[in-house]
GUPARO-416097 format. One record per residue (C-alpha): x, y, z. Coordinates in steps of 0.5 Angstrom, whole numbers, padded with zeros to 4 digits, always signed. Each point is the difference from the previous one (the first is absolute). Last residue first. Layout:
XYZ;...
***
This chain:
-0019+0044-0008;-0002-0004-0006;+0005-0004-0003;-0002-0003-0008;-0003-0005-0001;+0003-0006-0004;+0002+0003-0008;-0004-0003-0006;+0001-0006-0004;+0005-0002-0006;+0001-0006-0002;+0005-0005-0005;-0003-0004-0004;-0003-0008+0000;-0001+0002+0006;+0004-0005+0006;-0001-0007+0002;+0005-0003+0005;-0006-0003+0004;+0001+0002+0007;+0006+0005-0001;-0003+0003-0006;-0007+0000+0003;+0002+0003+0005;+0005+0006-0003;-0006+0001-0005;-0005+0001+0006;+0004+0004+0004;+0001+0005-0006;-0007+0002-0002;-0002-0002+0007;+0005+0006+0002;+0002+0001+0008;+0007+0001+0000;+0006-0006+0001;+0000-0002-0006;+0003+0007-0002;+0006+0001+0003;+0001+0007-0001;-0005+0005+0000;+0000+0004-0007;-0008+0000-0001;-0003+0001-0009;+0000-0005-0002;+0001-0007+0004;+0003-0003-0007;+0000-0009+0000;+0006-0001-0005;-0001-0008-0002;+0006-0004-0001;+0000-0005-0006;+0007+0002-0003;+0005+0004+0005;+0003+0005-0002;-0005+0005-0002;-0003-0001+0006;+0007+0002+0004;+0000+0006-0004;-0008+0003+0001;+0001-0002+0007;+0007+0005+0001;-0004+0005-0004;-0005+0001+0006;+0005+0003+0005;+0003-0005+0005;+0000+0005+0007;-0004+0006-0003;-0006-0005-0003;-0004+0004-0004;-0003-0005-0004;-0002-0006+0005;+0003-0006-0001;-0001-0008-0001;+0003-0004-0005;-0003-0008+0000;+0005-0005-0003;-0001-0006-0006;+0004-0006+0001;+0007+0001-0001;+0003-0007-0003;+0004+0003-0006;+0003+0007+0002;-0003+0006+0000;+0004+0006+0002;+0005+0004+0004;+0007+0001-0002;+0003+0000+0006;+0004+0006+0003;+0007-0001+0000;+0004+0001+0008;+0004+0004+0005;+0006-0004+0003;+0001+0004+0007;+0004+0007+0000;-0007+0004+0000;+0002+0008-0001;-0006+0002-0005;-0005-0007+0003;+0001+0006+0007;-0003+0004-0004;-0006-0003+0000;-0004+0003+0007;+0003+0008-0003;-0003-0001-0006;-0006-0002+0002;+0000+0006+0006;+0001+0005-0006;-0006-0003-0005;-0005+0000+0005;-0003+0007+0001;+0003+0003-0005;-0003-0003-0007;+0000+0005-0005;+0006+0004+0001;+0003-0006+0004;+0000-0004-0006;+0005+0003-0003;+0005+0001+0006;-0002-0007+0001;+0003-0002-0007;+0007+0006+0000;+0001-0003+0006;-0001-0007+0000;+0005+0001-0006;+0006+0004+0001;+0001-0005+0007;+0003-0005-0005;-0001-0006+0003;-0007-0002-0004;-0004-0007+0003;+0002-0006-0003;-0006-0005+0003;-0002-0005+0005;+0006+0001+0005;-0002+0007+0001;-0008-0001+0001;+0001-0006+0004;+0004+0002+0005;-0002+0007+0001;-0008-0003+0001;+0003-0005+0005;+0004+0006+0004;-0006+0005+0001;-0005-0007+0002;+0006-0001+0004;+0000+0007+0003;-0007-0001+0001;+0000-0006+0004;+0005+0002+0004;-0004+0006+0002;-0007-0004+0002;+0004-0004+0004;+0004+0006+0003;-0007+0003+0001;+0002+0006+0006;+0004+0004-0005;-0007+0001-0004;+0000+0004-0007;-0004+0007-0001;-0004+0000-0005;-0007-0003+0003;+0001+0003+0007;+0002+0007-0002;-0006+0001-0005;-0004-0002+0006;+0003+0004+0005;+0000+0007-0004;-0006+0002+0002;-0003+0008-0002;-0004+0000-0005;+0006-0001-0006;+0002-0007+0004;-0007-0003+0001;-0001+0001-0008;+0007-0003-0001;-0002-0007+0004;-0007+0000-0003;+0003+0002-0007;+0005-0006+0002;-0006-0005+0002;-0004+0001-0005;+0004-0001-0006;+0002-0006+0004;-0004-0006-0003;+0002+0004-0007;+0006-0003+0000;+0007+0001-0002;-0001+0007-0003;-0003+0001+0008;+0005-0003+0001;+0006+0005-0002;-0002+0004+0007;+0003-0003+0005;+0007-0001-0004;-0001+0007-0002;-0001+0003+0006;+0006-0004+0003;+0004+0002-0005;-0002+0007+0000;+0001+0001+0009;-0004-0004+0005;+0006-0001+0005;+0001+0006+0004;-0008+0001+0003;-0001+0001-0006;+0006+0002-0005;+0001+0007+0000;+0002+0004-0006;-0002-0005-0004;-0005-0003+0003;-0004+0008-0001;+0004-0002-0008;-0005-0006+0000;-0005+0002+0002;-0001+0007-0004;+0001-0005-0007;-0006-0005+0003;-0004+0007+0001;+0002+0002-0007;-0001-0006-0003;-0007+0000+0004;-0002+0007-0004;+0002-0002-0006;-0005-0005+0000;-0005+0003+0002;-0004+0001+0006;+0005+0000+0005;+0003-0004+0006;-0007+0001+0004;+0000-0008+0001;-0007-0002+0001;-0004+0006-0004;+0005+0000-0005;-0001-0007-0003;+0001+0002-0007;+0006+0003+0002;+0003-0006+0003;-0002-0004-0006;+0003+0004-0004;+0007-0001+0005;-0002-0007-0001;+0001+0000-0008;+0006+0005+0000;+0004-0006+0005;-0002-0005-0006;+0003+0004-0006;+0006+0002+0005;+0001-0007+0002;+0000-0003-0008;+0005+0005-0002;+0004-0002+0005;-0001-0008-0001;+0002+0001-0008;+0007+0002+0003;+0000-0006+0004;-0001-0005-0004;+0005+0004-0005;+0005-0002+0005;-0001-0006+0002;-0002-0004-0006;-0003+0004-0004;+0004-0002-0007;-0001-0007+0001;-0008+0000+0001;-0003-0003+0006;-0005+0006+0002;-0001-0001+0008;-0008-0003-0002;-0005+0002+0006;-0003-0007+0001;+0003-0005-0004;-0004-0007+0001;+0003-0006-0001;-0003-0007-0001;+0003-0007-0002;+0007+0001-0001;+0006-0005-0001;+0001+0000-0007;+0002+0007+0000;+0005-0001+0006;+0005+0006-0003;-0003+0004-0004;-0007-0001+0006;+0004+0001+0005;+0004+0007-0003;-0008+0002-0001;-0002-0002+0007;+0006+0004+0004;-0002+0006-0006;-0008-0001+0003;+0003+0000+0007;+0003+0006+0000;-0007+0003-0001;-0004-0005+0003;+0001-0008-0002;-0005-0006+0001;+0003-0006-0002;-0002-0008-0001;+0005-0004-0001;+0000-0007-0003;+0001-0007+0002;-0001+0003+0008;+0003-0004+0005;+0002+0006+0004;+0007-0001+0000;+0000+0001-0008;-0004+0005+0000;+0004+0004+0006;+0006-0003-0005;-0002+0004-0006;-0001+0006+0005;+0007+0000+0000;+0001-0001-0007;-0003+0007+0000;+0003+0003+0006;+0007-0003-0004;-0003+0004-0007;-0002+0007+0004;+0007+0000+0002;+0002+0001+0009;+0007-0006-0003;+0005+0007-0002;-0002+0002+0007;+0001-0005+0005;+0006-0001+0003;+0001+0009-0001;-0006+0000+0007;+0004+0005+0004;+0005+0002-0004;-0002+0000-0006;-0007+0004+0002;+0003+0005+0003;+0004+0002-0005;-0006+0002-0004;-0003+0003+0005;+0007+0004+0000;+0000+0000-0007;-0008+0003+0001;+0003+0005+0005;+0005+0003-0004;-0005+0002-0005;-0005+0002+0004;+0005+0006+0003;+0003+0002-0008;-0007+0000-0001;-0002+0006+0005;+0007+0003-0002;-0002+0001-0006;-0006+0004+0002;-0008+0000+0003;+0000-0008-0001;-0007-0003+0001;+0001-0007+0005;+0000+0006+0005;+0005-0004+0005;-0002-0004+0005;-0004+0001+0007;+0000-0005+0002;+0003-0006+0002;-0001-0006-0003;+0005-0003-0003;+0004+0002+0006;-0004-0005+0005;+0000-0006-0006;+0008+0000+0000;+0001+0001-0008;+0001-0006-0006;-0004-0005+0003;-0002-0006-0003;-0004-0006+0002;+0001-0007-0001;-0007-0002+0000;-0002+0002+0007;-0002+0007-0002;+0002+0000-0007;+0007-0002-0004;-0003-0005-0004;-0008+0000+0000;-0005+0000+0006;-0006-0005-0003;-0007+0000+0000;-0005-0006-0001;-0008+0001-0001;-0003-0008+0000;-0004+0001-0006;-0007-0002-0002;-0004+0002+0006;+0004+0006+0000;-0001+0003-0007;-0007+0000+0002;+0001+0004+0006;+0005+0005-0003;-0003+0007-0001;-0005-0002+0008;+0008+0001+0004;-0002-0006+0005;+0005+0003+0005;+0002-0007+0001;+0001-0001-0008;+0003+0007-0002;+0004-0003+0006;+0004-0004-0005;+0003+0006-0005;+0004+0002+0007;+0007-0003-0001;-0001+0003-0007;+0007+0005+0001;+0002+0005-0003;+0007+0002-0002;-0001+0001-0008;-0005+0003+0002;-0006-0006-0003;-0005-0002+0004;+0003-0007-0002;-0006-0006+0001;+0000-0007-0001;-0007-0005-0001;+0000-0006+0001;-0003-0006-0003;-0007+0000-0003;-0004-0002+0006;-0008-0001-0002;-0001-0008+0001;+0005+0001+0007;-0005+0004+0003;+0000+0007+0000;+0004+0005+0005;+0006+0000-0003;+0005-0002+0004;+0005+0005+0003;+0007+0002-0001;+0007+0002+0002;+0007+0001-0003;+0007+0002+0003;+0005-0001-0005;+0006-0003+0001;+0007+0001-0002;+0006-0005-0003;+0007+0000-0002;+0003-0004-0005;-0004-0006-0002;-0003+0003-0006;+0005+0004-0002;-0002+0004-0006;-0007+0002+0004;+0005+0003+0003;-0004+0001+0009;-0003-0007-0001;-0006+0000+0003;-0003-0004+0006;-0008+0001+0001;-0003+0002+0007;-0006-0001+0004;-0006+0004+0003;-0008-0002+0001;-0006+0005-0001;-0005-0004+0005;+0001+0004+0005;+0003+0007-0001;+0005+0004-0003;+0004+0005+0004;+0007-0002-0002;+0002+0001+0007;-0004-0006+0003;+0004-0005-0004;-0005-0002-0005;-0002-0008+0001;+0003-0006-0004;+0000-0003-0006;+0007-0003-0003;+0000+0001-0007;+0001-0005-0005;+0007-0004+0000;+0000-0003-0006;-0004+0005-0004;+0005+0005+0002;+0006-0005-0002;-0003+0000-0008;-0001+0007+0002;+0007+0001+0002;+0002-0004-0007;-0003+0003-0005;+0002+0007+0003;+0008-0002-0001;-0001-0003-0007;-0004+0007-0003;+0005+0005+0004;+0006-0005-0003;-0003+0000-0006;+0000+0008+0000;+0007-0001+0001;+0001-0004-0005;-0004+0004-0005;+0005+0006+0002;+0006-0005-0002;-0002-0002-0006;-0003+0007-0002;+0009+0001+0000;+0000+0006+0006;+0001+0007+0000;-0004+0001+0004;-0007+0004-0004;+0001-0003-0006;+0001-0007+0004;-0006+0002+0004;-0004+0002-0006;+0002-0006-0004;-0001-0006+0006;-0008+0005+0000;-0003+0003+0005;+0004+0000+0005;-0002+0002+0008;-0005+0005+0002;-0004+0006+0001;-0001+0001+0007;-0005+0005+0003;-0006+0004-0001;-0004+0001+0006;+0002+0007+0001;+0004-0001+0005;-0003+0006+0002;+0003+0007+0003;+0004+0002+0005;+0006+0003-0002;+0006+0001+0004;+0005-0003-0003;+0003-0004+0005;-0007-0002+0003;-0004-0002-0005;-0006+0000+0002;-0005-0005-0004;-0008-0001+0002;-0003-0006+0000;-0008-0002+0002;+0000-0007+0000;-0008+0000+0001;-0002+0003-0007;+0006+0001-0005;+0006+0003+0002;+0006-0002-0005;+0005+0004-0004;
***
């Protein structure tokens, strides 16, 4: 679930044939309580506390060797696309936390120095864009593109990113060929019969399948807990005593499993666009809630479109730009343009202008063009690029990382009854999302790796005060998840961007939230309570 500005994802499942969002939501976690995982396995509590001792012991131990052995600074290879003087190395991870001398992998990370003399450096600051899936290998050039939001906070930090467990060079996963993965066109995602489900279905277990048998070594450790601890040792490896931690979308959950599990190892974390941590949400609910939060926003931008009827001429109201998206989306489906861009691809396109208002314009420019008589453009932004077989890789894994992690992080339902009846539901109101999700999940529904229990988030002894920054009509993490996580952690501050839905909010122009989110990382300082601020601007065609 994770595209925040720059590090731009969208996920295709090529088995079942959806094209829709890694909604940058993604991996619950590993046990919560001894009591809860003996409840849950059938063990003695003695024995699930053991295991989770083992986990604890065995991170101990990798960051006590990590601290040892440092990192080894070196140039970036010239095809990872990240210029002098970001620098790039790797960090050695146990593979099982339990088994700390087993088996091991590394983690590709990268940084670059703060800008500011020595008397102002504060440490380092690590950075996930979320997914899960993502990559923040790209985090440091917000300092060598001198991106103006970010000045102050480089002069005290060095700005360090990291690929983790199972991405890009990180032991990555794979769980399909990455040219199958994306072909097009794929299956409308919006099925007209049973038969039409009975043929995502089966393409979910296949993807499933797909997954254990090209990458099954490797699954039942792809949890959001091991990439905590993993980020844990990159601190370690750092030569950092605390850690100091930027999370988006996914990465918000990513931080608050850390910060349950290493809460006295935290100096600064900041949530930017809040993945709702509770239990009872966590990946199911999650993603139902995000269906109804996609057609909210996607309601926004389309109102947006008719306001704006002298640029675009989509239509005057609403209602008349629904029906024209209505009308395209049948036109593809009965003749995918140029034999490739049909319903899920459309979508797939599409869905970030709920994402992001950077692209409303954009897409209803791109769709303008096509209504007047030029498809080419709309082509060309839908449509996937055989020749890029790098950029395809990439993006099947991205696909496989966040599958990994959401079905090994959390017990999703098997009974097919279910996901039916829930999406069949939600459809009604929400039709634009809810069936491509379901189809990008159900894999989880058929998964025949360990999946685990969600952690029970909240405050532990030690956790300094936490900065929350979210929009209120957020598609992708929807506004409550924000509310949630700060009732549960004790001393966070919620700063409310009312108003907006785009993702990723610290990366929009907004003094009344870039001053907070700086003075926060500068001085630890935050209001005495919680803050509410208007929206950014709003596009202009």
């Amino acid at each position: 679930m994770r595209r925040t500005p720059g590090t731009r994802r969208t996920a295709v499942l090529g088995s079942a044939g959806a094209l829709v969002a890694a909604t940058l939501i993604a991996g619950a976690v590993a046990a919560p309580t001894a009591n809860a995982d003996a409840a849950a396995s059938g063990k003695s509590a003695t024995a699930a506390r053991s295991g989770k001792d083992r986990e604890a012991r065995g991170a101990a131990l990798a960051a006590q060797r990590a601290a040892k052995a440092g990192v080894d600074w070196q140039d970036c290879p010239a095809d990872w696309g990240l210029e002098k003087p970001i620098q790039c190395g790797w960090v050695t991870v146990p593979l099982d936390y339990a088994k700390p001398n087993g088996k091991k992998i590394k983690l590709a990370v990268d940084r670059i120095g703060n800008t500011g003399g020595k008397d102002e450096r504060q440490g380092a600051l690590v950075y996930n864009p979320g997914g899960p899936g993502g990559s923040g290998l790209r985090f440091p050039r917000r300092v060598t593109t001198k991106n103006e939001l970010w000045k102050k906070t480089a002069k005290a930090y060095d700005f360090v990113g990291f690929e983790p467990r199972g991405v890009g060079h990180s032991a990555p996963v794979s769980c399909v060929d990455p040219q199958e993965f994306v072909k097009a066109p794929k299956l409308d995602p919006i099925p007209g019969s049973e038969a039409d489900k009975r043929a995502q279905r089966k393409l979910a277990a296949e993807y499933a399948d797909g997954c254990q048998e090209r990458s099954g070594r490797l699954l039942p450790h792809m949890t959001t807990p091991n990439t905590a601890r993993d980020v844990d040792v990159i601190r370690a490896a750092l030569g950092e005593k605390k850690l100091n931690f930027l999370g988006v979308s996914y990465g918000t959950y990513l931080g608050a499993v850390y910060s349950n599990l290493f809460p006295t190892h935290v100096r600064r974390m900041v949530f930017d666009s809040v993945v709702n941590p509770s239990t009872d949400k966590i990946w199911y609910e999650v993603n139902l809630d995000q269906d109804v939060a996609f057609e909210k926003r996607l309601i926004d931008w389309m109102k947006w479109v008719a306001k704006n009827d002298a640029a675009f001429h989509l239509g005057t109201t609403y209602g008349q730009v629904r029906a024209a998206w209505d009308k395209l989306r049948a036109t593809v489906k009965q003749q995918p343009l140029n034999g490739v861009v049909g319903p899920a691809e459309l979508q797939g396109y599409f869905q970030n202008a709920p994402y992001y208002d950077s692209y409303w314009v954009e897409i209803a420019t791109n769709w303008s063009k096509y209504v007047a008589g030029d498809p080419k453009p709309l082509i060309e932004a839908a449509s996937p690029d055989l020749a890029d077989k790098a950029g395809n890789i990439a993006q099947e894994n991205s696909n496989a990382v966040y599958t990994a992690v959401e079905c090994a992080d959390a017990k999703w339902p098997r009974s097919w009854q279910k996901w039916d009846r829930d999406n069949t539901r939600i459809h009604k109101t929400s039709p634009f999302m809810t069936w491509g999700n379901a189809w990008m999940n159900l894999p989880c529904a058929t998964w025949s790796s360990k999946q685990q229990r969600p952690l029970e988030i909240r405050s532990h002894d030690g956790l300094p005060k936490t900065l929350i920054v979210q929009s209120t009509r957020d598609a992708a993490t929807p506004y409550p998840g924000a509310v949630e996580l700060h009732k549960r952690l004790k001393g966070s501050r919620l700063l409310t961007e009312k108003g907006a839905g785009s993702h990723g909010v610290t990366g929009l122009v907004n003094p009344c939230l870039n001053d907070r989110v700086d003075r926060y990382l500068l001085s630890g300082k935050v209001d005495a309570s919680d803050v509410t601020c208007g929206p950014h601007a709003t596009p202009k065609p």
